[in-house]
Structures are given as structure tokens and as C-alpha cells.
N, C-alpha and C positions, 0 to 999 in steps of 0.2 A: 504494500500500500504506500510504502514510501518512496519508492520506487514512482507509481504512478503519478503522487502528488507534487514530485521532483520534475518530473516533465511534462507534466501540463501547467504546471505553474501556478498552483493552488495549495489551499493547505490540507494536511492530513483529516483533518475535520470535514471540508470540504469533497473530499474523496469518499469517507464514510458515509457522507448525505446524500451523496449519488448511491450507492450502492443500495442503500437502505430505501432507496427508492425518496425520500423528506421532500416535503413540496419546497420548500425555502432556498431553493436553489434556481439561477435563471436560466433558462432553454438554454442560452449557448454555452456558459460555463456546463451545464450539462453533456452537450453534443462535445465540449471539448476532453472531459474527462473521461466520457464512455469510446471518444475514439483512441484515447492513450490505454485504455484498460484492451483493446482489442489487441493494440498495435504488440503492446507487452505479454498478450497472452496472460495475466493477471489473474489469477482463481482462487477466489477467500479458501481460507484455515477455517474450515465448520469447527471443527477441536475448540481453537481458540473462541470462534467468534461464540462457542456456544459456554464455555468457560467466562467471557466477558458479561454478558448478555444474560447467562442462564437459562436460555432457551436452545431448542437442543435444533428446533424444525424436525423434528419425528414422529409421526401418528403410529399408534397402533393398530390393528383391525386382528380382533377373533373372529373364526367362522367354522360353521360346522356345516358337515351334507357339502361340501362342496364340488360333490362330483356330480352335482344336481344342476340343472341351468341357473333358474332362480339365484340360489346361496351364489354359485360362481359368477352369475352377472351382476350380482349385487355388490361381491366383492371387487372386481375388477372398475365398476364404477365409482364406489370410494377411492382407490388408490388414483386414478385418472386426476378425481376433482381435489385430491390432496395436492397432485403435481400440479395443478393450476395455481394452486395457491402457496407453492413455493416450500411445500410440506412433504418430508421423506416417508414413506411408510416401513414398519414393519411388521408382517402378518404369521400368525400362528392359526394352524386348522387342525379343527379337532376330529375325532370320530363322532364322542358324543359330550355331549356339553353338559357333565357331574358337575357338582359345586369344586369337589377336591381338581381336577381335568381344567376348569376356570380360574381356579384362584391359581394355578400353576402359572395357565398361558399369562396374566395379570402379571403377576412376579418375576417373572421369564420380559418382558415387555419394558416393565419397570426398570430392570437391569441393565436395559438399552437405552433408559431418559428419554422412554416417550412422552410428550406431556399431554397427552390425551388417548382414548380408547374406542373406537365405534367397535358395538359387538353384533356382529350380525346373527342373532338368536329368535331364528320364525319357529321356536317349539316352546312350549306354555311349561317344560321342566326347566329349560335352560333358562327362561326369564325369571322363574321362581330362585334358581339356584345364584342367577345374577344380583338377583334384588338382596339375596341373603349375606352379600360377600362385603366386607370393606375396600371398596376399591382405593388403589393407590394414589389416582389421578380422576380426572373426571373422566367420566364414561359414558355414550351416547348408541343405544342400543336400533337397530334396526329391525322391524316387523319384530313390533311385540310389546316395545316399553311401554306402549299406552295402558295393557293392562295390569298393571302395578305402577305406574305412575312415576314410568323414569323415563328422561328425557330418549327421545326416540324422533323416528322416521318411519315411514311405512306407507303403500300405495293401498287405498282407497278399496281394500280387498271386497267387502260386500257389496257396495258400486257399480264393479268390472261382473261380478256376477249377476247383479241387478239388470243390468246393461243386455249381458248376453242373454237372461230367461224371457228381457222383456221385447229382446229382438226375435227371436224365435216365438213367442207368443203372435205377437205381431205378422208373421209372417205365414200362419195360419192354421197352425199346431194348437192343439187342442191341452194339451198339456207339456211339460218337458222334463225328460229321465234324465236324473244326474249320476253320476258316477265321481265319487268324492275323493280327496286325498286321507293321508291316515288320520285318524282324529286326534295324535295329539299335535298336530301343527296347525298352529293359530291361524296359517294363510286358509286351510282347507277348513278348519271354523267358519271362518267370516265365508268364504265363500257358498259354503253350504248354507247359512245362513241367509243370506243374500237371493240366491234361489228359492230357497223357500218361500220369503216373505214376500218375492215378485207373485210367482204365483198364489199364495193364498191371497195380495192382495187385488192380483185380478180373477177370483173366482175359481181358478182353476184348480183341479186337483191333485194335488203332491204325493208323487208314486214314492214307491217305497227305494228307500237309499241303496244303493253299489258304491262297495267300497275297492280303494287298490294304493297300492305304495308308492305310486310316481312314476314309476316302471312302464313303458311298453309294455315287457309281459301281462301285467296286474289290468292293463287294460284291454290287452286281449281277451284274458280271461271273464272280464266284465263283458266284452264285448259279444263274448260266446253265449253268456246269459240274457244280454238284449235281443241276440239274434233268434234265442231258441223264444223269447217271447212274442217278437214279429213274428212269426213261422205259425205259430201256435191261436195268433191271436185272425189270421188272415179272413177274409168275408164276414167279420164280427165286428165291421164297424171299423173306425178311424184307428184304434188302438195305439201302437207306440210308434211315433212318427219323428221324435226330436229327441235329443241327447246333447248333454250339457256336461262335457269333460271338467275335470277339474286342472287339468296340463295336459301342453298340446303331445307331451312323449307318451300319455296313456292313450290320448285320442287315437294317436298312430295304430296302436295296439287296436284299438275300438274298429277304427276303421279298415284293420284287415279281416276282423272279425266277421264284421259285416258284409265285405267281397265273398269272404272263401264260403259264406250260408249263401251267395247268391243274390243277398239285396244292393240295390245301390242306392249309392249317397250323394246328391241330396234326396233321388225320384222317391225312397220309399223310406228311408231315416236320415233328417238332416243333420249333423254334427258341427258341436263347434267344441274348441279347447279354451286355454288361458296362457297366457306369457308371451306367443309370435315371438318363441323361436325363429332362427335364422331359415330352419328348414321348414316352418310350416307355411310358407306359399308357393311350396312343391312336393306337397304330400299330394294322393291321388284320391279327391280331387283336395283344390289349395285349401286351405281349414281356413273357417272363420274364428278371430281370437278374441282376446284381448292381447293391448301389448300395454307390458309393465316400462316406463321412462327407467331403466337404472341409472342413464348419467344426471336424469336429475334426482334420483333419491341419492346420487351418493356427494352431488354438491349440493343438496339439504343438510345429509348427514354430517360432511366436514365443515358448511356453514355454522350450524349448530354447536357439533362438537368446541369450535373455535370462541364462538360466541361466550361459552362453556367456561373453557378453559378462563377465558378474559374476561368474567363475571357481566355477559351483557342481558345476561335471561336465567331463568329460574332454571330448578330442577326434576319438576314436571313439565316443562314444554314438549308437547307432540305435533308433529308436522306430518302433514297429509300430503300424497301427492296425486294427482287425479289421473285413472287408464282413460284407456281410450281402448273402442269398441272398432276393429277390423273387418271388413265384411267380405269374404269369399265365397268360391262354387260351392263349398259344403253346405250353403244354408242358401241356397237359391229358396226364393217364395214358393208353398207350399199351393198347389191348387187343388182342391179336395177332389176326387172322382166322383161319377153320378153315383147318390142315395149314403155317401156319407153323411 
């Protein structure tokens, strides 16, 4: 730095206020010190500067399931919206998120001087066992803090599914079969949830639940059960005409299901899923979704966290972020045949 301030002809003071970005400094003194910081090839001592300062620029992020889209698009959009803001990450993934497996990654994290935490925890033990912990640093929890009332992030999960039963309703489906995720993850809550209350609150009648673990297979296997129900149900009337996935990788599953019994999708079961995956508008046929924003849940999350960190907002704050509703072949409009 001295170096630089020695050839642009300013003081070391001056040097440090361009770096740090300080409005106090004018455009060309500026323009003169950042082309001396090129010219030198010049690259701050994080060590030092974090030894100075006391801030280190490190976020941490825990996450569990990360071989899931979800957890892993969620993660990767935190770490994006930390580099935006000039913030290092360092992440630990877990299998499953115990209290003992938390407080670990926590202290583990700590070790590294992050000064902050986003924990990416969409399952209702690991929020329990988060709320239960002393954290080191502040901590800003993704899908989930809202129920225990720690600051959190989360998209609009009953919404996205409100969205899609009231689209398929709509579209002239007499009712719509869902196929859930496992119950104890808060996304597959609210979403189930969300389905329901669309249709009881337009009248319709809420078939009995399919459940599967996120899995392709688990929605084959669902799928094999809705297929042997259309089969079964055939010249008896409208019967089961719509399907409301709970992820678009079990839909896949649903939707082979339904080829290999011989019905097609949308002419005789419309399908949609949730997330719009990268591959679902080249599944056969393109699935109708919801798509989750993760780059902006995860520059909510590190907004927050930071705000956090620098005492700008409480320790309940929750932050919603709104889906949006995808509309593909899988759910082309529904025309009833003669004497349904």
C-alpha cells in the first residue's frame, strides 16, 4: 500500500479510502489511485487487513440433503450473493442435521472467523435442533426459521402450490391428486398444505395423499398407483384427471408411470411439478412448474445475515420470496369429452 500511495502521489490514508470503497474521495484522485493499484498489481493482506479491522469477510453456510436440487440450488445461490458483496464463504454439508452434527459444523466454522452463519435447514428437526444451540455468531436460517422464530429466508412455499392446484382447477379438472414430499420437511408441509386449502377453498374434493422421498423412483412408484387408479376408474365418469407433484425429479418418475400404463399427458392426466429444474422443459412432455428465484433467496439470505451481523434488524425477521407459476404441455387445458 505504500508502494501505491508513493506513486500516485497521495497518502496512505488516501489509498485505504479507495480500497474500502469511502465516498470522500474525488472521481479523479480515485481513477488515479485505482490505475496505480493495476499498474502494481497490488492485492490487500486479508491476514492483516482482517487483524486490523477485525473482520475477517467470511460467511459460513451449513446444509444438509445437498444432493437434492433444492438444498444445492439454494446453496450455491448464497455463496454467489456473498461474492457480490465482497464476502468469502465457507460451507460444511451435512448428512443429517443432529443438534451434536450442528453444533460441530458451528465450531468447525467459528474456527475459521466467520462472522456470520446462513443455515440452510428445510426439515422441522434440524430447525428444532438449531433453535436449541448457542450459536457462536449470528445465524440466519433458510426455509424454516419462520417456525421458531429465527431470522430466516424462505420462498413462499404454500403460494407456489396454491398457484399450481388453482391452475389446474382452472383448467378444467374436477379435482387434483397430489403426491407429497416426506413429511418431515417443512417445504413438503406448506406445500401440501397449500393444495389443500386451494381446493377445499374452491369446493372441490381433496383425494386422498401419495406420499415419496424426492426421488424419481418414489414417484414412479406413486405414479404406478395413479395409473392403476385411471385404469380402474375408466367410463365412470371424469375420475382422476390432474396430478400435482411435489418436485419436478418425482414428477419424472410420475410421468413414466403414466406412459408405460399407456395414458398420456396432458390428453388423459395433466401433471405439473415444483422447482423448474434445469431439465424440466425437456421432460416428455415439458412439465408445468413452479420455479423457486434461489439467486434471490440467497441475496435475501446474505442481505439479512449482514444486516444481522451489523445490528440493522431484529432477531425474528422473516423474509418471503415470491414463485412464480411456469406453464407447459403437461397441463394443456382440459376439454371434458361428451357426458362427463
Amino acid at each position: 500500500m505504500t508502494d501505491v500511495a508513493r506513486v500516485a502521489g497521495v497518502s496512505h490514508q488516501t489509498v485505504s479510502r479507495v480500497l474500502s470503497d469511502h465516498p470522500n474521495v474525488s472521481a479523479k484522485t480515485r481513477a488515479v489511485v485505482t490505475q496505480v493499484i493495476e499498474q502494481l498489481g497490488y492485492r490487500r493482506n486479508s491476514a492483516a487487513r482482517a487483524l486490523a479491522t477485525r473482520r475477517t469477510h467470511t460467511l459460513g453456510v451449513i446444509a444438509v440433503n445437498t444432493t437434492l436440487h433444492g438444498p444445492a440450488s439454494t446453496v450455491a445461490g448464497v455463496q454467489e450473493a456473498a461474492r457480490d458483496r465482497g464476502y468469502l464463504t465457507s460451507a460444511v454439508t451435512l448428512r443429517t442435521a443432529t443438534r451434536t452434527a450442528l453444533a460441530e459444523a458451528m465450531q468447525h466454522l467459528a474456527g475459521w472467523g466467520v462472522e456470520g452463519i446462513v443455515a440452510v435447514t428445510p426439515q422441522r428437526d434440524a430447525v428444532r435442533a438449531l433453535a436449541a444451540l448457542e450459536a457462536p455468531c449470528p445465524v440466519v436460517t433458510v426455509e424454516g426459521g419462520h417456525t421458531l422464530d429465527l431470522p430466516g429466508v424462505s420462498l413462499d412455499q404454500n403460494l407456489g402450490a396454491r398457484m399450481i392446484t388453482e391452475h389446474l382447477l382452472a383448467s378444467g379438472h374436477a379435482t387434483v391428486w397430489h403426491v407429497a414430499g416426506p413429511p418431515d420437511w417443512l417445504e413438503s408441509e406448506a406445500r401440501t398444505q397449500g393444495w389443500e386449502d386451494a381446493l377445499r377453498e374452491a369446493g372441490a374434493e381433496v383425494p386422498p395423499l401419495l406420499r415419496g422421498d424426492w426421488s424419481p423412483l418414489s414417484g414412479y412408484q406413486a405414479g404406478q398407483q395413479l395409473a392403476g387408479r385411471v385404469l380402474a376408474s375408466r367410463g365412470r365418469g371424469a375420475g382422476l384427471t390432474a396430478v400435482f407433484v411435489a418436485n419436478d425429479q418425482m414428477a419424472l418418475g410420475v410421468l413414466r408411470a403414466l406412459r408405460e400404463a399407456g395414458l398420456r399427458t396432458p390428453e388423459d392426466v395433466a401433471v405439473a411439478g415444483f422447482d423448474d429444474i434445469p431439465e424440466a422443459e425437456f421432460f416428455p412432455p415439458p412439465l408445468t412448474t413452479i420455479r423457486q428465484d434461489f439467486a434471490s433467496i440467497g441475496r435475501a439470505s446474505i442481505g439479512l445475515l449482514l444486516d444481522h451481523i451489523e445490528g440493522r434488524t431484529d432477531e425474528s425477521t422473516h423474509l418471503v420470496v415470491a414463485p412464480e407459476l411456469i406453464v407447459r404441455a403437461s397441463t394443456a387445458r382440459r376439454i371434458s369429452p361428451l357426458g362427463e
